[in-house]
mmJSON file of the N, C-alpha and C atoms, coordinates in Angstrom:
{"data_MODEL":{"atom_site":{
"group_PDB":["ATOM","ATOM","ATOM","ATOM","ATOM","ATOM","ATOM","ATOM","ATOM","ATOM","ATOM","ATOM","ATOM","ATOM","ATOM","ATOM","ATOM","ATOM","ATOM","ATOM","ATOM","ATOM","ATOM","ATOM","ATOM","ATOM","ATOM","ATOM","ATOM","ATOM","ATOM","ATOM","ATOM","ATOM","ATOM","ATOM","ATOM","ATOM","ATOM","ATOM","ATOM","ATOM","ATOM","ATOM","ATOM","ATOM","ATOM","ATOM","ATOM","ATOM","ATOM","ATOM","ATOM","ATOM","ATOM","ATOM","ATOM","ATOM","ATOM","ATOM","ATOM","ATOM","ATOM","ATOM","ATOM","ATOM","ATOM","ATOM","ATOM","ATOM","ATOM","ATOM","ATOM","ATOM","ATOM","ATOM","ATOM","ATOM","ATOM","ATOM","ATOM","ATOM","ATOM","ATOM","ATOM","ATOM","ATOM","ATOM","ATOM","ATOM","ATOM","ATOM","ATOM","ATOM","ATOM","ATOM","ATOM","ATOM","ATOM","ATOM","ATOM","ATOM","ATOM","ATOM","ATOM","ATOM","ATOM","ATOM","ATOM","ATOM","ATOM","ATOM","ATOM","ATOM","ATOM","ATOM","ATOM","ATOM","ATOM","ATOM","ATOM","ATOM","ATOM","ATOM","ATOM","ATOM","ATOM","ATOM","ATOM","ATOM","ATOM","ATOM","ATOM","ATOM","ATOM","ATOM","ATOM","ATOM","ATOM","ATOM","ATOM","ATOM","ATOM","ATOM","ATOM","ATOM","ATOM","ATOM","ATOM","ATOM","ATOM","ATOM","ATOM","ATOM","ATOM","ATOM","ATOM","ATOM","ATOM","ATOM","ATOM","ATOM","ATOM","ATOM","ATOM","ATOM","ATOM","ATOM","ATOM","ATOM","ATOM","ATOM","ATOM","ATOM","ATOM","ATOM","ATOM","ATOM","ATOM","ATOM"],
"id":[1,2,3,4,5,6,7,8,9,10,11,12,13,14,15,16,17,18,19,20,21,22,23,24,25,26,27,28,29,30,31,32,33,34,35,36,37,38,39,40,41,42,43,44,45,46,47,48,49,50,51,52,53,54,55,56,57,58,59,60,61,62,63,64,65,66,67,68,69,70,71,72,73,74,75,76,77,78,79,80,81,82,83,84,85,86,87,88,89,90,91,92,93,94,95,96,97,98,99,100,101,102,103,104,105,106,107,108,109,110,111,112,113,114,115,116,117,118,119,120,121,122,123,124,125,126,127,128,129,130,131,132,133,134,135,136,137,138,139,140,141,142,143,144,145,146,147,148,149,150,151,152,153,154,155,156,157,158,159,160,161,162,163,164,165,166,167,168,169,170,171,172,173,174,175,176,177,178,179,180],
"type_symbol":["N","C","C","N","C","C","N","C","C","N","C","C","N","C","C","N","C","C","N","C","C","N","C","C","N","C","C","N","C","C","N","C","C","N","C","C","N","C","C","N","C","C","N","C","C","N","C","C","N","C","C","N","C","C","N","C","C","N","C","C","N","C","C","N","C","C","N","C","C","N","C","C","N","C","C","N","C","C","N","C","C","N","C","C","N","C","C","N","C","C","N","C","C","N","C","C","N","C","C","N","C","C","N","C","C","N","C","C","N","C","C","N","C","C","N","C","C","N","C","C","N","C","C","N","C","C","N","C","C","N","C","C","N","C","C","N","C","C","N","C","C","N","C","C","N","C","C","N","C","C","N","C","C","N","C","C","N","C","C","N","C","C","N","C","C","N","C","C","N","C","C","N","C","C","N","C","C","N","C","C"],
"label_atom_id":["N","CA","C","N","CA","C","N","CA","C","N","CA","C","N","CA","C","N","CA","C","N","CA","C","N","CA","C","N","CA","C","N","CA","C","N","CA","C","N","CA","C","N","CA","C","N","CA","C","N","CA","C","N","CA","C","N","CA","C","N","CA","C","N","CA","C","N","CA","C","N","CA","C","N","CA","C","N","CA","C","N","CA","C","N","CA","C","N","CA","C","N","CA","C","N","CA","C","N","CA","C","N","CA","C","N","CA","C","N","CA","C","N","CA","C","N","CA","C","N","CA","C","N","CA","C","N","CA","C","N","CA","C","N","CA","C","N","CA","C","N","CA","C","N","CA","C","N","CA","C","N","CA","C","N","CA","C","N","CA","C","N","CA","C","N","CA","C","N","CA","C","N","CA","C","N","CA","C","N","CA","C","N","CA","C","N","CA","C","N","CA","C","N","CA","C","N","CA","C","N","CA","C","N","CA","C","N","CA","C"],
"label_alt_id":[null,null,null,null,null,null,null,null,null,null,null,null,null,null,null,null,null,null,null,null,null,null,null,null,null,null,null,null,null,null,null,null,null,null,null,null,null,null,null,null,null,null,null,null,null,null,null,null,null,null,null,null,null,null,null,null,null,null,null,null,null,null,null,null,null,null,null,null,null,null,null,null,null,null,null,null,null,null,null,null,null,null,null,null,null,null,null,null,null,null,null,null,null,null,null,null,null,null,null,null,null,null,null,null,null,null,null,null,null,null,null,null,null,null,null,null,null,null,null,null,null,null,null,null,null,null,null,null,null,null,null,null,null,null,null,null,null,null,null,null,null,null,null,null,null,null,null,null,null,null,null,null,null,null,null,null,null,null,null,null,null,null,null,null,null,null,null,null,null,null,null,null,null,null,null,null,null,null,null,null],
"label_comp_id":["UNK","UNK","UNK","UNK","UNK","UNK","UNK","UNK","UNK","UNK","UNK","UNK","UNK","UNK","UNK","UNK","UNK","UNK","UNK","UNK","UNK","UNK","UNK","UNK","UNK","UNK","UNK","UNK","UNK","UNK","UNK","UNK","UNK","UNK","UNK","UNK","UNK","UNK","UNK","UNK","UNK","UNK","UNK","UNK","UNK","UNK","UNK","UNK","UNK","UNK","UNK","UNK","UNK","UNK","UNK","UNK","UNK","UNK","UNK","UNK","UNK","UNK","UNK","UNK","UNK","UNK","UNK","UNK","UNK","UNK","UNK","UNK","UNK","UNK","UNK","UNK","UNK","UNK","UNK","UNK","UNK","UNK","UNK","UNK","UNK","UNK","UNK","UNK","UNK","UNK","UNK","UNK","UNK","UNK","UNK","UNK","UNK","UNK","UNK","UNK","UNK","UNK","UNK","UNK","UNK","UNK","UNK","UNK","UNK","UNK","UNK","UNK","UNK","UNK","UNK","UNK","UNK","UNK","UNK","UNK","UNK","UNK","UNK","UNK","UNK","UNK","UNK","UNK","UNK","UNK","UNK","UNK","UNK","UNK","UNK","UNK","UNK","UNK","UNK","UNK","UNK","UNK","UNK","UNK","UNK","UNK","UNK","UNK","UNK","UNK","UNK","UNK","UNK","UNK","UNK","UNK","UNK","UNK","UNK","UNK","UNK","UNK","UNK","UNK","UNK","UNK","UNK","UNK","UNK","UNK","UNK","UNK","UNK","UNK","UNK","UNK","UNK","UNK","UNK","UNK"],
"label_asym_id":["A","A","A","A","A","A","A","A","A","A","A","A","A","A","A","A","A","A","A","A","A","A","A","A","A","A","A","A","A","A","A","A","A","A","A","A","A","A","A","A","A","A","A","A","A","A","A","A","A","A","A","A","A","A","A","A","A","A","A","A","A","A","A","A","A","A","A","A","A","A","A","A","A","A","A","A","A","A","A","A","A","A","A","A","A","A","A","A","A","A","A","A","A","A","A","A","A","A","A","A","A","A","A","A","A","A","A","A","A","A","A","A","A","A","A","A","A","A","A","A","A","A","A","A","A","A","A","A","A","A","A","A","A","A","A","A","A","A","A","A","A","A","A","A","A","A","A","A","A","A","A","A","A","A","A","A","A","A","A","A","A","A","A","A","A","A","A","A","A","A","A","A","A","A","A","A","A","A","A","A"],
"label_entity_id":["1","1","1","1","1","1","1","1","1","1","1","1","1","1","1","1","1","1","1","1","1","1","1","1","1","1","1","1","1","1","1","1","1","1","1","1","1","1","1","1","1","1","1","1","1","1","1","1","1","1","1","1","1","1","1","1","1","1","1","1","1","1","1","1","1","1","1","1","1","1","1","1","1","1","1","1","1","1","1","1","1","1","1","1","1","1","1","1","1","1","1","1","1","1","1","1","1","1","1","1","1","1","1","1","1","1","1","1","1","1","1","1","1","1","1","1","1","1","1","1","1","1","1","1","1","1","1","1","1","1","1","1","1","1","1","1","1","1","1","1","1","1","1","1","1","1","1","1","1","1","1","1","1","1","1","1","1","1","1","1","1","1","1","1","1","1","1","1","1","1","1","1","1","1","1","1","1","1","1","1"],
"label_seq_id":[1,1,1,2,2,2,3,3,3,4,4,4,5,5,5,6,6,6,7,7,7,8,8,8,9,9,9,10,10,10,11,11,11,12,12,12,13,13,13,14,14,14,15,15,15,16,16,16,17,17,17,18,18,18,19,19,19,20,20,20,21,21,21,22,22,22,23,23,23,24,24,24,25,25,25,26,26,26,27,27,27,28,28,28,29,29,29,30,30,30,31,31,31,32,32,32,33,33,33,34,34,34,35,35,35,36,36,36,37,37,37,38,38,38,39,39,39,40,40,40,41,41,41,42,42,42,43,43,43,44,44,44,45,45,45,46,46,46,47,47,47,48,48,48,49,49,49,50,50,50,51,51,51,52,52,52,53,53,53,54,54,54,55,55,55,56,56,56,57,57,57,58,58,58,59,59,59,60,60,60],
"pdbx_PDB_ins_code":[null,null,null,null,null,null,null,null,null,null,null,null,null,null,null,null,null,null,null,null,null,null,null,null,null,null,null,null,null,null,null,null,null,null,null,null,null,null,null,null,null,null,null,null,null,null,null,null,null,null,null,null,null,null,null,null,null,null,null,null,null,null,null,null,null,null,null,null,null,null,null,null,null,null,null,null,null,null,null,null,null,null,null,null,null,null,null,null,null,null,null,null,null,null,null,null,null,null,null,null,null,null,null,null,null,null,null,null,null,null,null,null,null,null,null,null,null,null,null,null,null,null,null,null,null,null,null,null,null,null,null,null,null,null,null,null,null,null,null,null,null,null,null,null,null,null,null,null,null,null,null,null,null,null,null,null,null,null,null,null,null,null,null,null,null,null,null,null,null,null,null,null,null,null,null,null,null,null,null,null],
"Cartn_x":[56.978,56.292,54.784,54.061,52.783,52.092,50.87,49.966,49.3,49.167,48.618,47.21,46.649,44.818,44.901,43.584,43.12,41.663,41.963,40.682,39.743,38.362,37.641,38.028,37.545,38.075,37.652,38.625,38.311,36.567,36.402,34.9,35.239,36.246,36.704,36.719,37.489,37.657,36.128,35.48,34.394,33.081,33.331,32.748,32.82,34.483,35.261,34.678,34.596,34.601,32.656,31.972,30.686,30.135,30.957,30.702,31.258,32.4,33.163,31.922,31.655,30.409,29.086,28.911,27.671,27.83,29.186,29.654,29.579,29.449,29.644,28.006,27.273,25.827,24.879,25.35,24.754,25.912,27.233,27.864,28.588,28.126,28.189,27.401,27.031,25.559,26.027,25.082,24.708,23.936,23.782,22.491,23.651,24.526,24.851,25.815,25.957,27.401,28.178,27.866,28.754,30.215,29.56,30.869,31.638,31.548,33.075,33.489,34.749,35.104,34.514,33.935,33.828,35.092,34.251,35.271,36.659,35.991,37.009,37.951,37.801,38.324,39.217,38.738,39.945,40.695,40.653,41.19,42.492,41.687,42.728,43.013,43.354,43.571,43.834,45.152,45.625,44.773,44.385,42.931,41.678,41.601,40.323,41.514,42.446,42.738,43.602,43.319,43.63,42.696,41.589,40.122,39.638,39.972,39.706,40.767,42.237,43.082,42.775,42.23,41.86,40.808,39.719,38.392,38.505,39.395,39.761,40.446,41.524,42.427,41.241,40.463,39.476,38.631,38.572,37.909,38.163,39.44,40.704,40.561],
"Cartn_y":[6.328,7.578,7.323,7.988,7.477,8.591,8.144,8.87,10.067,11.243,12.372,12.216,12.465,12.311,13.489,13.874,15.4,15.603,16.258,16.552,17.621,17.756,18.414,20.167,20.898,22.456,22.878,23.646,24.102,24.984,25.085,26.179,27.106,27.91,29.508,29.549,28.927,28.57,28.493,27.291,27.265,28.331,29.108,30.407,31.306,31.464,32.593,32.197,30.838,30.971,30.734,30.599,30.828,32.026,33.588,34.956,35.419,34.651,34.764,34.193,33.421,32.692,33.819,33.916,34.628,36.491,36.736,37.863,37.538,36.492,36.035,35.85,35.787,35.737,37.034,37.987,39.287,39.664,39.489,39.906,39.157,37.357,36.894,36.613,36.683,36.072,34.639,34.134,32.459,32.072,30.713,29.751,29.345,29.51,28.841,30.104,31.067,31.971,31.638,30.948,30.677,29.593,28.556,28.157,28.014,29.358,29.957,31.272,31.249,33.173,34.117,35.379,36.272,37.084,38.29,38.829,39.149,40.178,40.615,39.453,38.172,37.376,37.099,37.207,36.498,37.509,38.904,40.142,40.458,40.136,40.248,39.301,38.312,36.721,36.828,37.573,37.704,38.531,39.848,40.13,39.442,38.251,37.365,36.255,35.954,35.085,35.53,37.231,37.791,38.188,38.496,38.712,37.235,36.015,35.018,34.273,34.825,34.639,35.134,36.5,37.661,37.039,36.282,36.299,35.042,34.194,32.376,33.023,33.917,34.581,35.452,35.766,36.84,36.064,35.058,33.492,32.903,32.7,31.881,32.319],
"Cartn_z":[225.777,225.952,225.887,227.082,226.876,225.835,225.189,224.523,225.4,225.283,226.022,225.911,226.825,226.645,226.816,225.777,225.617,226.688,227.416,228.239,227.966,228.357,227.176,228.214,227.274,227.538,228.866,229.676,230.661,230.667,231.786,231.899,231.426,231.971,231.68,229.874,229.042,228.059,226.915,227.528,226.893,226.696,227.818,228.41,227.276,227.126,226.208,225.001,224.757,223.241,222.489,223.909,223.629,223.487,224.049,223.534,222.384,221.769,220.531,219.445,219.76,219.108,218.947,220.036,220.511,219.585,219.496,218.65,216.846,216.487,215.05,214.584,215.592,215.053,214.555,214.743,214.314,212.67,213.199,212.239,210.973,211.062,210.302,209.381,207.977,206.938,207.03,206.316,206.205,207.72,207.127,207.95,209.044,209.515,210.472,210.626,211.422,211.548,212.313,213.327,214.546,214.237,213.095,212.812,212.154,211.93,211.362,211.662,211.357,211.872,211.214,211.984,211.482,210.585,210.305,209.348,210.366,210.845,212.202,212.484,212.533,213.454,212.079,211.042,209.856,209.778,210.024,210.044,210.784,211.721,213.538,214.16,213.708,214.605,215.769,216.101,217.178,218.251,217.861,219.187,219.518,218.412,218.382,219.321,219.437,220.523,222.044,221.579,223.244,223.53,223.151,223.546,224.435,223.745,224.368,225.652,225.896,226.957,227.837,227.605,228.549,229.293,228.317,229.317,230.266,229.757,230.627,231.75,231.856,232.701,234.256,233.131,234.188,234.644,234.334,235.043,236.249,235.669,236.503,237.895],
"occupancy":[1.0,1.0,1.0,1.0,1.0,1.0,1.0,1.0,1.0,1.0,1.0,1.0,1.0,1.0,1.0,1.0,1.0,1.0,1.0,1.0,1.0,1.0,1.0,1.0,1.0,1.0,1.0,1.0,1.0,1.0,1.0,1.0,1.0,1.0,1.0,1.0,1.0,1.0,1.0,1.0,1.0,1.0,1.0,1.0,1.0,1.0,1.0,1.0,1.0,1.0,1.0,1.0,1.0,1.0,1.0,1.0,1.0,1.0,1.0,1.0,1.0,1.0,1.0,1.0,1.0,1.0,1.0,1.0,1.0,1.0,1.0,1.0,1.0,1.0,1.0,1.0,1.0,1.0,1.0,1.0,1.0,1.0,1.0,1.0,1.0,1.0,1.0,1.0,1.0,1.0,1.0,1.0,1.0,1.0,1.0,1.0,1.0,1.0,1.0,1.0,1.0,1.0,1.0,1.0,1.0,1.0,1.0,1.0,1.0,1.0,1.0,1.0,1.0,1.0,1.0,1.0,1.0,1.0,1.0,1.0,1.0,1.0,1.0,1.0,1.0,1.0,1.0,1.0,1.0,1.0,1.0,1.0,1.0,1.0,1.0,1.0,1.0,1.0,1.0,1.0,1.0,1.0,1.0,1.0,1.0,1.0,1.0,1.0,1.0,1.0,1.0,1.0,1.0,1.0,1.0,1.0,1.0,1.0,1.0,1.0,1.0,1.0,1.0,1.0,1.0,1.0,1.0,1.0,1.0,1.0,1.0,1.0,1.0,1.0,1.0,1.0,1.0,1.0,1.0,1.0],
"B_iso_or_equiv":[0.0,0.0,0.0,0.0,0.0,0.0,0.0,0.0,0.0,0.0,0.0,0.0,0.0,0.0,0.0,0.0,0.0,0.0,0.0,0.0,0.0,0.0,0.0,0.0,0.0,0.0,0.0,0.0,0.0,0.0,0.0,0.0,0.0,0.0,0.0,0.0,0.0,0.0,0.0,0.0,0.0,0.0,0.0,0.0,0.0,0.0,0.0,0.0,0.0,0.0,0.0,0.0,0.0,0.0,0.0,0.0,0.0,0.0,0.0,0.0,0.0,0.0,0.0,0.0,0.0,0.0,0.0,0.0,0.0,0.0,0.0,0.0,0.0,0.0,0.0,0.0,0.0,0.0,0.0,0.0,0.0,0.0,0.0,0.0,0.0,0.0,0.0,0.0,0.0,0.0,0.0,0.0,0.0,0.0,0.0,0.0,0.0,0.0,0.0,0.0,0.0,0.0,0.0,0.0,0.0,0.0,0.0,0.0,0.0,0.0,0.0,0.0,0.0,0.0,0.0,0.0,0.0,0.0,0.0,0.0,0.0,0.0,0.0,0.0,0.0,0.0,0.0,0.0,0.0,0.0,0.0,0.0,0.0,0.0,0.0,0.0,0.0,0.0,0.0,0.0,0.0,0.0,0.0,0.0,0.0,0.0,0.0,0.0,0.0,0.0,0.0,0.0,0.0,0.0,0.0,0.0,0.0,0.0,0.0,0.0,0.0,0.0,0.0,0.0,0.0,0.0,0.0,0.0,0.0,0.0,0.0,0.0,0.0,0.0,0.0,0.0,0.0,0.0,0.0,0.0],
"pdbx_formal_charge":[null,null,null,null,null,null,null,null,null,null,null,null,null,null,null,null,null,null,null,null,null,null,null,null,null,null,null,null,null,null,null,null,null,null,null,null,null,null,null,null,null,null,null,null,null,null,null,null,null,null,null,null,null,null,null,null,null,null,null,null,null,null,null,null,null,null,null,null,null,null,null,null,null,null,null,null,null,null,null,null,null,null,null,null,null,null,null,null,null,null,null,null,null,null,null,null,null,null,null,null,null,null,null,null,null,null,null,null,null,null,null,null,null,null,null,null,null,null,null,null,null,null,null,null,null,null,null,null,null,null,null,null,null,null,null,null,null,null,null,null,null,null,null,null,null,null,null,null,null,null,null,null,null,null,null,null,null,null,null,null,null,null,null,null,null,null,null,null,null,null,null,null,null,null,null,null,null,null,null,null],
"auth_seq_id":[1,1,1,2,2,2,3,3,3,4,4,4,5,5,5,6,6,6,7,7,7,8,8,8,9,9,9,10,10,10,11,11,11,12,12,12,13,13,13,14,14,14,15,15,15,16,16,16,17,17,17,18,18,18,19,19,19,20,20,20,21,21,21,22,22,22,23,23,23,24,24,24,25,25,25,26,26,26,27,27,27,28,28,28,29,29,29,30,30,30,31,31,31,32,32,32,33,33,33,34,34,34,35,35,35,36,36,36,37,37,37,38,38,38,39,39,39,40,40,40,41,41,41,42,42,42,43,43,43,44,44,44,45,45,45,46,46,46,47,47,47,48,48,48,49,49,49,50,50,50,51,51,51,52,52,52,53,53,53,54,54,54,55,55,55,56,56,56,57,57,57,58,58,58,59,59,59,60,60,60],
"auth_comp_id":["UNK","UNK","UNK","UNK","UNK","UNK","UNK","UNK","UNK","UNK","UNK","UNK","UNK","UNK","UNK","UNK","UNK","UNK","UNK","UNK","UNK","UNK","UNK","UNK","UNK","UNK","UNK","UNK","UNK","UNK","UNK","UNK","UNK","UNK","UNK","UNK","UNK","UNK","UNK","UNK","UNK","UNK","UNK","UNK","UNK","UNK","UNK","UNK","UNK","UNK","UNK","UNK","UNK","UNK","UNK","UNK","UNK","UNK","UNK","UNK","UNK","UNK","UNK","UNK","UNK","UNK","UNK","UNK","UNK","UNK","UNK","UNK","UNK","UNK","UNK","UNK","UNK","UNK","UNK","UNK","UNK","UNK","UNK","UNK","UNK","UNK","UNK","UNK","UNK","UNK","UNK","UNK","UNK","UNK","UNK","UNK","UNK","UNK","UNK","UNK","UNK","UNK","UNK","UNK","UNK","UNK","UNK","UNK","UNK","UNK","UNK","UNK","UNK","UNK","UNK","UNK","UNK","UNK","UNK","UNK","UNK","UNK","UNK","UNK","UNK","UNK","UNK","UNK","UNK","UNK","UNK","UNK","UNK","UNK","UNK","UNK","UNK","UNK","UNK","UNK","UNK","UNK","UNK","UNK","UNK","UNK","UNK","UNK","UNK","UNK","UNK","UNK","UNK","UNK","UNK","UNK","UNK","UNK","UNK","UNK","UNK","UNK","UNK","UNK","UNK","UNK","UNK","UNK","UNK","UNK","UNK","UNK","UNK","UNK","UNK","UNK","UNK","UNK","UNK","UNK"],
"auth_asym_id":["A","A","A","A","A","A","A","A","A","A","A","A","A","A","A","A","A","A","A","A","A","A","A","A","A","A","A","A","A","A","A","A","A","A","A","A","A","A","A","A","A","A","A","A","A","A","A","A","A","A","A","A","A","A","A","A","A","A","A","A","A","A","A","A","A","A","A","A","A","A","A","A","A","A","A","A","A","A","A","A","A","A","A","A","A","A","A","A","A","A","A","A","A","A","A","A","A","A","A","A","A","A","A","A","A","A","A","A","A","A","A","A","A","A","A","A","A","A","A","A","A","A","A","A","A","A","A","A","A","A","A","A","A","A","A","A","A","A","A","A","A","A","A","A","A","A","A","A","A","A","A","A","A","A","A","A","A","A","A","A","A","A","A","A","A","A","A","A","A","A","A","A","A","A","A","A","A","A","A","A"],
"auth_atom_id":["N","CA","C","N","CA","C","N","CA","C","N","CA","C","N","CA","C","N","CA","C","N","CA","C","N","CA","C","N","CA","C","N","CA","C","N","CA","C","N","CA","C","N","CA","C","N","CA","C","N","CA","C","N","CA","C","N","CA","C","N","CA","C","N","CA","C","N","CA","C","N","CA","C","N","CA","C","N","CA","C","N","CA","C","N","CA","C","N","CA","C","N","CA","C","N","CA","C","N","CA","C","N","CA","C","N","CA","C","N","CA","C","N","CA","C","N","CA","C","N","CA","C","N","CA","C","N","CA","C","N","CA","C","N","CA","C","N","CA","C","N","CA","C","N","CA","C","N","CA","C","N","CA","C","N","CA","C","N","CA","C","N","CA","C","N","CA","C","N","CA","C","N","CA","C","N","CA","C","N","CA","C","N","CA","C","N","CA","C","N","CA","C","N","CA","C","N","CA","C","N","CA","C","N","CA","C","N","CA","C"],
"pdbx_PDB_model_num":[1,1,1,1,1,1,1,1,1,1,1,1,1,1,1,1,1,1,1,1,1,1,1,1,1,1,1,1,1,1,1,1,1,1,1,1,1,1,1,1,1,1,1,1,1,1,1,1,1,1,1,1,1,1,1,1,1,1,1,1,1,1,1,1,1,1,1,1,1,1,1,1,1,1,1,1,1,1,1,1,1,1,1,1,1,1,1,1,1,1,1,1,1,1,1,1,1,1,1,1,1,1,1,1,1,1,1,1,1,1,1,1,1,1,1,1,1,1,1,1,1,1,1,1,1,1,1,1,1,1,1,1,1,1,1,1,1,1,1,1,1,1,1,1,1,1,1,1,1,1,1,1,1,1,1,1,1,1,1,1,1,1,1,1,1,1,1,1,1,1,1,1,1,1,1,1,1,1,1,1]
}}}
């Protein structure tokens, strides 16, 4: 069985998760907000990762 190579994230993908990002900087405190989840996102996992299917999909 060969080893799977991981290829780096689609555009659509990286897109999605640079406004997810771009959403954690107003509403997260500390010196760095972006990397980590906002509250919302520890809240609602699941609309914090159909918010992000939705936007790769509307890419696609």
């Amino acid at each position: 069985m060969r080893a799977r190579s991981w290829s780096p994230l689609p555009a659509a993908l990286r897109a999605a998760l640079g406004r997810i990002r771009s959403i954690r900087r107003p509403t997260n405190p500390g010196p760095d907000p972006q990397t980590h989840p906002a509250e919302w996102e520890r809240r609602r996992p699941l609309r914090a990762l159909r918010l992000l299917l939705e936007a790769v999909a509307s890419q696609g």
